[in-house]
VOPAGU-2260 file (C-alpha; in pm, 1 decimal, decimal comma):
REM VOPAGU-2260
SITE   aa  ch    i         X         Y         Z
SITE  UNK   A    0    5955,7    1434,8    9602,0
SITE  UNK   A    1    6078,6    1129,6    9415,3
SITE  UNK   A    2    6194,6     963,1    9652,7
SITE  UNK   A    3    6409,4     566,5    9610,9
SITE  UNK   A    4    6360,0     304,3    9879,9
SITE  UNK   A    5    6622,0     136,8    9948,0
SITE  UNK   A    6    6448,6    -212,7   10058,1
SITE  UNK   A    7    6711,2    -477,2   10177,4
SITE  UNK   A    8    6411,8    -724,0   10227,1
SITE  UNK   A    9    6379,5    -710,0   10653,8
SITE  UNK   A   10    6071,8    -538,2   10764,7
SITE  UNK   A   11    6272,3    -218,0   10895,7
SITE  UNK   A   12    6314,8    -129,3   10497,1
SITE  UNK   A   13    5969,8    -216,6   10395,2
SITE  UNK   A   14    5778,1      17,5   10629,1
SITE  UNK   A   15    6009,3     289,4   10583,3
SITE  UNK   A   16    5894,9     232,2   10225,3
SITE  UNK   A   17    5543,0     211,0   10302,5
SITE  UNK   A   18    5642,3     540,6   10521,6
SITE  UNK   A   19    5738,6     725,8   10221,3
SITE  UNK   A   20    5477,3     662,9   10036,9
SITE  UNK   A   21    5215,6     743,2   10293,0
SITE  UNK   A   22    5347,7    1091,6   10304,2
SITE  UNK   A   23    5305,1    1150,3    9946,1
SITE  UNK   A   24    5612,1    1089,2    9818,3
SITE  UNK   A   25    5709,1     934,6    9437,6
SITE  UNK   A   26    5835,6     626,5    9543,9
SITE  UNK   A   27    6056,5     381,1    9363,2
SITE  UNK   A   28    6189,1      88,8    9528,8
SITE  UNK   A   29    6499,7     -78,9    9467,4
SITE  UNK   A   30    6680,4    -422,4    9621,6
SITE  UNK   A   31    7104,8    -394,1    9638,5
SITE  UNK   A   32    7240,2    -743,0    9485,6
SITE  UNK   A   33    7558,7    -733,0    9699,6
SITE  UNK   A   34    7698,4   -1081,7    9686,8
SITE  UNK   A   35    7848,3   -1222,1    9368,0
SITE  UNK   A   36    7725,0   -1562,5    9472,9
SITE  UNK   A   37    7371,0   -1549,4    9296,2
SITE  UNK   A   38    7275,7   -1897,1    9484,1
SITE  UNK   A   39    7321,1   -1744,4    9884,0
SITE  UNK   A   40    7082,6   -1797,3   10135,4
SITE  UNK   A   41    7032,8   -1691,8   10443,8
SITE  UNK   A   42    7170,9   -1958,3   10776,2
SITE  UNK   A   43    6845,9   -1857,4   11025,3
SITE  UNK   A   44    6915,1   -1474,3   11082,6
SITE  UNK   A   45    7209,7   -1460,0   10952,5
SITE  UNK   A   46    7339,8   -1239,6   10716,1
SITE  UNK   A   47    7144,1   -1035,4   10458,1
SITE  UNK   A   48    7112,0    -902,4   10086,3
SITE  UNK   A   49    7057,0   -1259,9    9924,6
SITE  UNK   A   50    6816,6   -1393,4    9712,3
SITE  UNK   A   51    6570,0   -1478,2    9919,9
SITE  UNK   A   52    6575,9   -1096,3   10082,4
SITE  UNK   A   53    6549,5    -967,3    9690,7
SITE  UNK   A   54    6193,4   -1186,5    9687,5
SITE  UNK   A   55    6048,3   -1059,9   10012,7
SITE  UNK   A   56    6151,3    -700,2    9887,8
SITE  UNK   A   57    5973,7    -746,8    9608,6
SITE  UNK   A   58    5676,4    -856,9    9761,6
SITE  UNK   A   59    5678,3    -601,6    9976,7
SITE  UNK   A   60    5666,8    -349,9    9682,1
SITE  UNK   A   61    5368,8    -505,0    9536,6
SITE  UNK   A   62    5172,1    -487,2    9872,6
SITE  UNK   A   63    5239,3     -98,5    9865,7
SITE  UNK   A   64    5179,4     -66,3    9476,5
SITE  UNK   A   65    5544,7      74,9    9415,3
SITE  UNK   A   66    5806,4     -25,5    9078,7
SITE  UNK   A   67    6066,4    -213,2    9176,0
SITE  UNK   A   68    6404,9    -352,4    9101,0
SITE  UNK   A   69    6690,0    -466,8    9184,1
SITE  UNK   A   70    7073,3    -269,0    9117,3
SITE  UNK   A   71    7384,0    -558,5    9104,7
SITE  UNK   A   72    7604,7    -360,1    9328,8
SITE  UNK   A   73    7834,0    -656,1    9405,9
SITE  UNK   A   74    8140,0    -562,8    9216,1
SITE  UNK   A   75    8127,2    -215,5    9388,8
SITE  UNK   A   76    8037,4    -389,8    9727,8
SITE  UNK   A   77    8348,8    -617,6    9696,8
SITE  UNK   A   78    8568,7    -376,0    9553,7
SITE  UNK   A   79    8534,2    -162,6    9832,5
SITE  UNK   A   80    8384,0    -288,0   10144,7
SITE  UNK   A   81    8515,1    -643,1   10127,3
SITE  UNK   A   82    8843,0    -493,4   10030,9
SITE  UNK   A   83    8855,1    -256,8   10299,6
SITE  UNK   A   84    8752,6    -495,4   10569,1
SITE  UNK   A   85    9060,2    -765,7   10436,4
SITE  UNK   A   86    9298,9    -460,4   10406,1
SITE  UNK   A   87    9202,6    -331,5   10712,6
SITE  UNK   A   88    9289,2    -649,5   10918,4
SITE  UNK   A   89    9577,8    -704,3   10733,1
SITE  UNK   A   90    9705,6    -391,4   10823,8
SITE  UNK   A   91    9637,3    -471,1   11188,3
SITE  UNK   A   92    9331,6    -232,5   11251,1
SITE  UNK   A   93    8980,3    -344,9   11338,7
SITE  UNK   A   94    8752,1    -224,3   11098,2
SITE  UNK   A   95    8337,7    -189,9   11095,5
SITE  UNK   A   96    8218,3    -316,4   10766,9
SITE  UNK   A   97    7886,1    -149,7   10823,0
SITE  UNK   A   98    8011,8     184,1   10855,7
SITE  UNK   A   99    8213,8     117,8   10504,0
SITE  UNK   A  100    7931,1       5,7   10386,5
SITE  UNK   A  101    7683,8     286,3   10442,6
SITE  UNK   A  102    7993,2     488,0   10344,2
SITE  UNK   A  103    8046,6     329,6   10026,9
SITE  UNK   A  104    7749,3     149,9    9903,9
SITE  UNK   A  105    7431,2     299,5   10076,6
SITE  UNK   A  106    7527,0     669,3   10073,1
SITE  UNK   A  107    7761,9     666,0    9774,3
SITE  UNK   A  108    7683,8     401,5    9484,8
SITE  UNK   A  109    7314,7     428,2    9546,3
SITE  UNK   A  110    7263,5     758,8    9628,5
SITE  UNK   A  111    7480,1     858,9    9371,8
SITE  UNK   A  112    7333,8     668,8    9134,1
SITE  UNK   A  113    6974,0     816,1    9245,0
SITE  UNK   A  114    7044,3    1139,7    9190,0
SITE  UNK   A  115    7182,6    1053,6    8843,4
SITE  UNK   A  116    6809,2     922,9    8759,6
SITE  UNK   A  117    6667,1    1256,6    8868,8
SITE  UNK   A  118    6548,5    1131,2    9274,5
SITE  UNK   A  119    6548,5    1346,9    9505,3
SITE  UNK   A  120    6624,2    1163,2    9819,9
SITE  UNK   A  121    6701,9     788,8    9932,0
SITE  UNK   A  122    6475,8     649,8   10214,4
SITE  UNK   A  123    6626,7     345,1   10385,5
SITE  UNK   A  124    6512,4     156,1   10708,1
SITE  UNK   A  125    6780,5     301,1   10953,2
SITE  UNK   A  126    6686,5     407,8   11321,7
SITE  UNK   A  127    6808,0     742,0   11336,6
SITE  UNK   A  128    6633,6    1089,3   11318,3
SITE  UNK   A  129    6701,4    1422,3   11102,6
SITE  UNK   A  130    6626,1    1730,8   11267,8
SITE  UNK   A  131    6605,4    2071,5   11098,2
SITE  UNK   A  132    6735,1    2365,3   11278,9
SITE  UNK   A  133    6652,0    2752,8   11150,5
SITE  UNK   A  134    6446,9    2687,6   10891,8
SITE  UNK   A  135    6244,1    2957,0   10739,5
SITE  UNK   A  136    5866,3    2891,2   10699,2
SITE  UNK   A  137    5831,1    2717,8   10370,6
SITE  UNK   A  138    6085,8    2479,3   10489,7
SITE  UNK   A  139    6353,6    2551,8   10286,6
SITE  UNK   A  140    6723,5    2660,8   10447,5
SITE  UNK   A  141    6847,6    2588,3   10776,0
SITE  UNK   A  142    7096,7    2289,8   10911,4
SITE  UNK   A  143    7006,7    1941,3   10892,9
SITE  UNK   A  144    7122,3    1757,7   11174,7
SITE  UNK   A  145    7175,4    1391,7   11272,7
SITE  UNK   A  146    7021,7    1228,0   11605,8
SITE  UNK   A  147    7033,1     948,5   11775,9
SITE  UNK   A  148    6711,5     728,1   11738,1
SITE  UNK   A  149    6421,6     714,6   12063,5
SITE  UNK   A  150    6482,1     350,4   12022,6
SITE  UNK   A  151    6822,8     294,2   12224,3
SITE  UNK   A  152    6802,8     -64,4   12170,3
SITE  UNK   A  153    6833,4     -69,5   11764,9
SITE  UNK   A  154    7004,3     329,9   11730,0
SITE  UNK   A  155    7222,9     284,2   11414,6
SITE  UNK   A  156    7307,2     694,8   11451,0
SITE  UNK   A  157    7679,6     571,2   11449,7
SITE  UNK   A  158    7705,0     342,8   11147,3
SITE  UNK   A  159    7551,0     671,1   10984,0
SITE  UNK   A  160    7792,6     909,2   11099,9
SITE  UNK   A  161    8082,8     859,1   10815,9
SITE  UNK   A  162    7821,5     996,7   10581,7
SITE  UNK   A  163    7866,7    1361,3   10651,1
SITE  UNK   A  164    7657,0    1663,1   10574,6
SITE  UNK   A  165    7595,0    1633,7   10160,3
SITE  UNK   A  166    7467,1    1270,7   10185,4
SITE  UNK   A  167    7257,9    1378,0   10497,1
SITE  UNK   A  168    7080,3    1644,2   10294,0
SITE  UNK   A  169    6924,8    1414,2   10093,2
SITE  UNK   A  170    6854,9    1107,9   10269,6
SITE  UNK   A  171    6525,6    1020,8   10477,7
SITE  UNK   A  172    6504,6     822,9   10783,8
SITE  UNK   A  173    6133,2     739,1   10834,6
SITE  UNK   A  174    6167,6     532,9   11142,1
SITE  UNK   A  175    6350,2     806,8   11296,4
SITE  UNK   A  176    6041,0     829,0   11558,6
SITE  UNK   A  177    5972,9     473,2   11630,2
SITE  UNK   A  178    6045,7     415,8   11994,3
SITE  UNK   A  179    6061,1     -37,6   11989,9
SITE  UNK   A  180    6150,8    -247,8   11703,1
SITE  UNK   A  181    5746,3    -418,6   11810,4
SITE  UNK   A  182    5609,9    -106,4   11701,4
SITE  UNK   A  183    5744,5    -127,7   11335,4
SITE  UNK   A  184    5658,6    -518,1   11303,5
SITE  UNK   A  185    5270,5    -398,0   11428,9
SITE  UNK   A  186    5294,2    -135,9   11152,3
SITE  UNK   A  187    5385,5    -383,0   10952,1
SITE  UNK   A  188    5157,9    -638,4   10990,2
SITE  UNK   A  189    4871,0    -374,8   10964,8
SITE  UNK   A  190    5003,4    -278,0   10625,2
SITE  UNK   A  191    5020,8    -638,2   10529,0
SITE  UNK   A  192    5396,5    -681,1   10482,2
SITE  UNK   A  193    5485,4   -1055,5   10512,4
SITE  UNK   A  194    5783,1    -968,0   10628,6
SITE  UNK   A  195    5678,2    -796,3   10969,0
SITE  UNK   A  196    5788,3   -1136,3   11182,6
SITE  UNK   A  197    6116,9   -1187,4   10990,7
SITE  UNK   A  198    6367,3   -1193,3   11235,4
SITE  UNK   A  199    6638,3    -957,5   11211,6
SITE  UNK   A  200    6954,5   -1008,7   11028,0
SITE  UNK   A  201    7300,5    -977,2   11217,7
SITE  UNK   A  202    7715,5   -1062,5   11189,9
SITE  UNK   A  203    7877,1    -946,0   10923,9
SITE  UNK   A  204    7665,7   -1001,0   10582,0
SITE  UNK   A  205    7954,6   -1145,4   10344,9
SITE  UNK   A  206    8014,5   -1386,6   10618,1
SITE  UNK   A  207    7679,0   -1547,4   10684,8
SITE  UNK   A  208    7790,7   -1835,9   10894,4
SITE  UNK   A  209    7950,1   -1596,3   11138,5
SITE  UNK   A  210    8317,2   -1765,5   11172,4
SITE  UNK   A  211    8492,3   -1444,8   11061,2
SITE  UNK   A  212    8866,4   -1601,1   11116,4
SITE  UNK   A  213    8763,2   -1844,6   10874,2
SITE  UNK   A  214    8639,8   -1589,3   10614,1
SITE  UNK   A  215    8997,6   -1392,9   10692,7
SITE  UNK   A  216    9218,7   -1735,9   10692,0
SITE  UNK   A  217    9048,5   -1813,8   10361,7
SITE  UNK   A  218    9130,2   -1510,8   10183,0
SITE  UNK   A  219    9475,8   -1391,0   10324,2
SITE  UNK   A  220    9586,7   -1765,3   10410,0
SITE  UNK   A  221    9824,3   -1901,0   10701,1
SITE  UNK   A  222   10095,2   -1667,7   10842,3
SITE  UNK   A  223   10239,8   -1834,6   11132,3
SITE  UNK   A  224   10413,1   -1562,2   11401,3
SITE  UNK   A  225   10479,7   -1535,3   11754,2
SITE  UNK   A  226   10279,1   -1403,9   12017,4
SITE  UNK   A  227   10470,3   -1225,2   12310,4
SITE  UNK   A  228   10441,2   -1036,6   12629,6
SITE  UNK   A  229   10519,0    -672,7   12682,7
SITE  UNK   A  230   10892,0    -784,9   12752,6
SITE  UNK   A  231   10932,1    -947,4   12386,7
SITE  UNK   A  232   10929,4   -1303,0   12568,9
SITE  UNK   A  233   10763,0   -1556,1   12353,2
SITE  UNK   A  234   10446,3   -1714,4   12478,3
SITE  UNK   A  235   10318,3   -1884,6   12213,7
SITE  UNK   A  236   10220,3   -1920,5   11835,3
SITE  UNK   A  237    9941,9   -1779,1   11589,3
SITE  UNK   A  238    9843,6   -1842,1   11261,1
SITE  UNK   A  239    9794,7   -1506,0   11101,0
SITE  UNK   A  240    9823,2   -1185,1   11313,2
SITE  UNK   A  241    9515,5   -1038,9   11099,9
SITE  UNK   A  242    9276,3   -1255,4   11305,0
SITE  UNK   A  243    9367,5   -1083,0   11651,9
SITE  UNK   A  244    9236,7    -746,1   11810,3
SITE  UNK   A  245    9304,5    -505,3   12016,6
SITE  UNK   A  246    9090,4    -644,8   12363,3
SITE  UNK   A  247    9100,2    -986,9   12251,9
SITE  UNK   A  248    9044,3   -1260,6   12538,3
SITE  UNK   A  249    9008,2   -1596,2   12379,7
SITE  UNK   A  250    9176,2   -1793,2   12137,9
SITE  UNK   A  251    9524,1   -1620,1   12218,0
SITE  UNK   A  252    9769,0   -1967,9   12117,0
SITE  UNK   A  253    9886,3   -1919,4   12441,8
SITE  UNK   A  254   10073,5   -2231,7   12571,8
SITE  UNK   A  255   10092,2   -2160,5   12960,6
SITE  UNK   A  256    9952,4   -1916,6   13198,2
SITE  UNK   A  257   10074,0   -1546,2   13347,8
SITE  UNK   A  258   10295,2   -1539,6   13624,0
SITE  UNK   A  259   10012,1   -1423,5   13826,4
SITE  UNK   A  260    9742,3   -1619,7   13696,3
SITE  UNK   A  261    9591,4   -1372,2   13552,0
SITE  UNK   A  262    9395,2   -1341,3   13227,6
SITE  UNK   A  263    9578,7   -1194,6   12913,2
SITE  UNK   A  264    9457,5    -971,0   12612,7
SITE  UNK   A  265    9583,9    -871,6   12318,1
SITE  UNK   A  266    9723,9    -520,7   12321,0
SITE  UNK   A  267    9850,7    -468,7   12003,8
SITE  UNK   A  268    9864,8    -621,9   11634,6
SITE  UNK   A  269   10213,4    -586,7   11463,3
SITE  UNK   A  270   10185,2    -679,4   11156,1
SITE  UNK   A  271   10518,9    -584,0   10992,3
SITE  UNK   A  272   10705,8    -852,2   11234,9
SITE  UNK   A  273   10368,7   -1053,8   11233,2
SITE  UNK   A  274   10329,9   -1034,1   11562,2
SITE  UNK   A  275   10081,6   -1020,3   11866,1
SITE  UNK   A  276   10152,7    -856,8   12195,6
SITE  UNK   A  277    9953,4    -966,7   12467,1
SITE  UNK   A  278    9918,3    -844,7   12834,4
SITE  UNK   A  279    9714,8    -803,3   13159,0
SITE  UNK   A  280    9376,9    -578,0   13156,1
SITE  UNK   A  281    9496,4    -252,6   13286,5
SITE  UNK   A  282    9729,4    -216,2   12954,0
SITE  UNK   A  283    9434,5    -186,3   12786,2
SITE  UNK   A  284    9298,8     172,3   12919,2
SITE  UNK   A  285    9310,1     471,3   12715,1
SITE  UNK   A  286    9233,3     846,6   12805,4
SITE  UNK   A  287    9402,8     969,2   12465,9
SITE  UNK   A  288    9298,8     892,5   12057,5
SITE  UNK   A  289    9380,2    1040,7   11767,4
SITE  UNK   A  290    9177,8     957,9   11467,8
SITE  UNK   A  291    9149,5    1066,6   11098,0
SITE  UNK   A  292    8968,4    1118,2   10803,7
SITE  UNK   A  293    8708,1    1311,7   11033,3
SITE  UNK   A  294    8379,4    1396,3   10896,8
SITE  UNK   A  295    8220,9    1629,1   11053,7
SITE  UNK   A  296    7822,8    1778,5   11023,1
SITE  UNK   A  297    7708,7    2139,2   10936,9
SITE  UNK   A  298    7684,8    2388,1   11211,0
SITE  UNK   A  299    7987,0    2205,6   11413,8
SITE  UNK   A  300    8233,1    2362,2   11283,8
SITE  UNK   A  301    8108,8    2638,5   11088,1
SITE  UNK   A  302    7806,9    2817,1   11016,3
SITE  UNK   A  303    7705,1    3166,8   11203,7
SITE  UNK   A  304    7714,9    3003,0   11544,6
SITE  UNK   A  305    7951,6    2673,6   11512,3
SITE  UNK   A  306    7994,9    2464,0   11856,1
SITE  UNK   A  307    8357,7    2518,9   11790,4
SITE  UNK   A  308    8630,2    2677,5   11537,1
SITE  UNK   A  309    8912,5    2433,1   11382,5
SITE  UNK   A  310    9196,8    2384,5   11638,6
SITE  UNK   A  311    8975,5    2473,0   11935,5
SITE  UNK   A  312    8880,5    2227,1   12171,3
SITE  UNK   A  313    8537,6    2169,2   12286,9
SITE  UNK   A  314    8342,4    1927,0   12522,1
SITE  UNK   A  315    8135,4    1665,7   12346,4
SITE  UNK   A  316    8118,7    1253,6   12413,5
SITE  UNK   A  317    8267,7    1004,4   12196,8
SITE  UNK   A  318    8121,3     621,3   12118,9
SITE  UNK   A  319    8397,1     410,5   11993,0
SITE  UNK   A  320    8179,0      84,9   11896,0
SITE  UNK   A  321    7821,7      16,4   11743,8
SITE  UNK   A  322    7649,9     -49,2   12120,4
SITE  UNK   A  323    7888,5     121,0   12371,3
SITE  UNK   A  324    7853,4     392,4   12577,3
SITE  UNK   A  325    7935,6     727,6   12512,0
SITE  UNK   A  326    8187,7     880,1   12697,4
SITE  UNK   A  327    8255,7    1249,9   12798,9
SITE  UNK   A  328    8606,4    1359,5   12604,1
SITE  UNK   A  329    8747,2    1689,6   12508,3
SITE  UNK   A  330    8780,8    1700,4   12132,7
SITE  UNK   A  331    8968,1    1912,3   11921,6
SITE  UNK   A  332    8942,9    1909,5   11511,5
SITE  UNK   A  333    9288,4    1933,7   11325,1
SITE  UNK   A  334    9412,2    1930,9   11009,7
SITE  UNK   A  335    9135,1    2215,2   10856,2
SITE  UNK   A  336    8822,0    1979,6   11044,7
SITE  UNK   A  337    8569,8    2194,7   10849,1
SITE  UNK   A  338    8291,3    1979,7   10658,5
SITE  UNK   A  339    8442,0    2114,2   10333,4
SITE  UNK   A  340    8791,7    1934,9   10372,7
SITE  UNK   A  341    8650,1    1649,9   10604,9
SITE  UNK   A  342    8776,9    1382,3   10377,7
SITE  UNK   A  343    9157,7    1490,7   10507,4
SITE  UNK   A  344    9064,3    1603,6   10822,9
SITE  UNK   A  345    9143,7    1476,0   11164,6
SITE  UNK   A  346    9090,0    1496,7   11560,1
SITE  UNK   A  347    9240,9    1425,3   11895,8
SITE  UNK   A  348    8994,7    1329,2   12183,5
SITE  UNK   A  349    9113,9    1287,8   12515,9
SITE  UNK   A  350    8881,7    1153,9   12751,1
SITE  UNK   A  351    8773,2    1349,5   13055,5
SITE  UNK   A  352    8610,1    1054,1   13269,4
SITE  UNK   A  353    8682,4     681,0   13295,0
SITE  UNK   A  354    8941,7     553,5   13067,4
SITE  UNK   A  355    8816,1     335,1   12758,0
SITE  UNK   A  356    8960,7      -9,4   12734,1
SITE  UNK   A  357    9060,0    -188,4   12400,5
SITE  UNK   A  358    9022,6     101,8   12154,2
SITE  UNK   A  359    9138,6     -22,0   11861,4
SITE  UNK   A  360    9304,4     100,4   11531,7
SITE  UNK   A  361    9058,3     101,0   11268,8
SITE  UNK   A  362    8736,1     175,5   11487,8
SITE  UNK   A  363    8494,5     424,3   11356,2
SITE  UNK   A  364    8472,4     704,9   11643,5
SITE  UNK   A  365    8137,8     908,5   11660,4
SITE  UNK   A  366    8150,8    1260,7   11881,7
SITE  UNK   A  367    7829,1    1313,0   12023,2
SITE  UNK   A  368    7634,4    1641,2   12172,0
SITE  UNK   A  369    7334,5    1479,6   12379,0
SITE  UNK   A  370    7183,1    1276,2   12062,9
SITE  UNK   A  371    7289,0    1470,7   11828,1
SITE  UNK   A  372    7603,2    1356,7   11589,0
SITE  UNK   A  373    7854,4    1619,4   11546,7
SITE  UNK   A  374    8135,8    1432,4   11322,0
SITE  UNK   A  375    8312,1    1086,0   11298,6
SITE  UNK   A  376    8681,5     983,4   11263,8
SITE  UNK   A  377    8838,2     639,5   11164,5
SITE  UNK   A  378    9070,7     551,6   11552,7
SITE  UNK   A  379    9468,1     594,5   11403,9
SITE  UNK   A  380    9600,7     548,3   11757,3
SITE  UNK   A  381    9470,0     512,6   12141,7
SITE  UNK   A  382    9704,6     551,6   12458,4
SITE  UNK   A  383    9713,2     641,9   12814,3
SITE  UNK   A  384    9851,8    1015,2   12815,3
SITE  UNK   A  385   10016,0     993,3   13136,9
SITE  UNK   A  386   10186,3     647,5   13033,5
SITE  UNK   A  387   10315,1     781,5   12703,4
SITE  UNK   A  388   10471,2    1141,1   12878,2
SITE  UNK   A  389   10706,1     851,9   13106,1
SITE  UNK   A  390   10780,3     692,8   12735,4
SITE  UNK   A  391   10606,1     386,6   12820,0
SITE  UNK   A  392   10474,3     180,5   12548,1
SITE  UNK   A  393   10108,4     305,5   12423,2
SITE  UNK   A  394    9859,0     -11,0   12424,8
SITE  UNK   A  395    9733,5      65,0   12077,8
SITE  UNK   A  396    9990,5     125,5   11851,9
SITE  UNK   A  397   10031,6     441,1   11567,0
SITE  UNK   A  398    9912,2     254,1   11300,8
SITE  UNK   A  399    9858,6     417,9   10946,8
SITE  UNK   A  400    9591,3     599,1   10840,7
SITE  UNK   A  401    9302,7     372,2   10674,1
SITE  UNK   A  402    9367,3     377,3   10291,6
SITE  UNK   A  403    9078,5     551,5   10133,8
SITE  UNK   A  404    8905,9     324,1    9876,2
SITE  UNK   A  405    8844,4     431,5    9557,3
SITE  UNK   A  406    8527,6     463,1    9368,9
């Protein structure tokens, strides 16, 4: 196959290159330009994609013999993922620019973009695994599904997950079976990548120095608003109501203490009266979400034996954030929730063990079956069932649905 690698510069990208190759595939490899300042550099392991990544891609290519270059996705990458993540917070919602990302850049731009130059799959460095299931001998039919990685530690299965079935079909994961981030630096440094003791890249990658308020406050600027209890009592003042989320501890602008002495989080983000409610812990539980623009895999919904049929509920788990846990839930699809309208599709989960606390609007939620990834929604709203039937206020509140970006 020809196959592009998509080689960010870290060592995760260059073996799955080297990976690709190894197995006989026609490999091109290409570097994403995503920041329209030409002149960043990394701040120790600190964000990603700048000019110094683009030269230890490219070095990396010449150790395995491959063409390379380098696409200027930037525009694209600020049109839509930088967008999102400032609308997003605007809007009061807590958004995951690496699932928008993979969404919009990764499997979209480049893939489409691939496939307009005649490749036949995109390899990246992502720990995750495709299985097959039912396929006939020569390899050709069955459903493709998405798993978890063996290696819990680095598992990026849920940053994946927005993708959906079409994208899955033709994209390669050849870490998939690595079990420890060591093993893939060994491979590395067997292979005689430079790059196989570069540490790792983390935070947010179009804001390197990590102080994300400071990245919002410079682009949406100062909106001064109250923050307030659960009884509309003012406690104190913020400075823009798109820096707080839902489960927030620190940094409140709270000028004295609870009644009880207590700690306070935020519970919910306002942002048509600018303001920030804030509360004790047990607000924060949820047992109920409903989330949209669901995505969900083949065989899940449809297929000669799905796991479920629209509007039926079935038992799964659901992982609300990067690292957490997955949870047991009951989860019903709604709206169609077939893979062929998945774009408009939605889902209610309500959880069937210990509550979650500080689910917030905007959160990417993945529905699991063991390791295998079933579908993902965008969290529109997360509340404590029983709470809401006395018409008590929810903790999250109905926020609207995330504005799709356009391409």
């Amino acid at each position: 196959m020809r196959v592009l690698a998509a080689m960010s510069g870290g060592v995760d990208s260059a073996v799955a290159a080297a990976l690709a190759v190894e197995a006989g595939h026609d490999v091109v490899g290409v570097h994403m330009a995503l920041s329209r300042n030409r002149d960043q550099f990394r701040t120790g392991s600190r964000g990603c994609c700048s000019i110094e990544d683009a030269g230890d891609a490219r070095r990396a290519a010449d150790v395995l013999g491959i063409p390379y270059y380098v696409w200027d996705l930037s525009e694209r990458f600020e049109d839509t993922v930088v967008a999102d993540f400032l609308a997003e917070y605007e809007a009061g919602r807590t958004p995951n620019p690496c699932v928008r990302c993979n969404e919009h850049i990764k499997f979209e731009a480049l893939l489409d973009k691939a496939t307009a130059l005649g490749f036949d799959a995109v390899a990246t460095g992502h720990y995750a695994r495709v299985v097959t299931r039912g396929a006939a001998p020569d390899g050709t039919g069955g459903v493709r599904e998405l798993h978890r990685s063996p290696n819990a530690a680095k598992d990026q299965s849920y940053v994946l997950a927005v993708m959906g079935p079409e994208r899955l079909a033709r994209a390669m994961f050849p870490l998939g079976d690595f079990a420890s981030k060591d093993e893939v630096r060994a491979e590395a440094a067997r292979r005689g990548l430079s790059v196989s003791a570069k540490p790792d890249s983390y935070d947010i990658c179009f804001v390197a120095d990590g102080d994300t308020q400071g990245f919002l406050r410079d682009r949406l600027g100062s909106r001064p608003g109250e923050v307030v209890d659960t009884e509309g009592r003012v406690l104190g003042e913020h400075d823009g109501a798109y820096s707080y989320t839902v489960g927030q501890r620190k940094g409140l602008g709270i000028d004295r203490p609870a009644p009880d002495g207590r700690p306070r989080y935020v519970l919910d983000v306002q942002p048509a009266a600018n303001r920030v409610v804030v509360g004790p812990a047990e607000l924060l539980s949820v047992d109920r979400i409903e989330a949209g623009g669901a995505v969900w895999f083949d065989g899940v919904l449809d297929g000669p034996a799905p796991l479920a049929r629209p509007g039926d509920p079935f038992d799964a788990e659901v992982q609300v954030r990067a690292h957490g846990a997955p949870v047991p839930a009951r989860v019903r699809a709604t709206d169609g929730g077939s893979a062929d309208v998945g774009d408009t599709a939605a889902m209610t989960v309500e959880l069937t063990g210990t509550p979650l606390r500080g689910v917030a609007a905007g959160q990417s939620l993945v529905v699991y079956a063991g390791t295998r990834v079933l579908g993902q929604a965008t969290v529109d709203r997360a509340y404590r069932a029983s709470r809401a039937s006395r018409g008590a206020p929810a903790p999250v509140s109905a926020q609207p649905a995330r504005t799709a970006v356009s391409s």
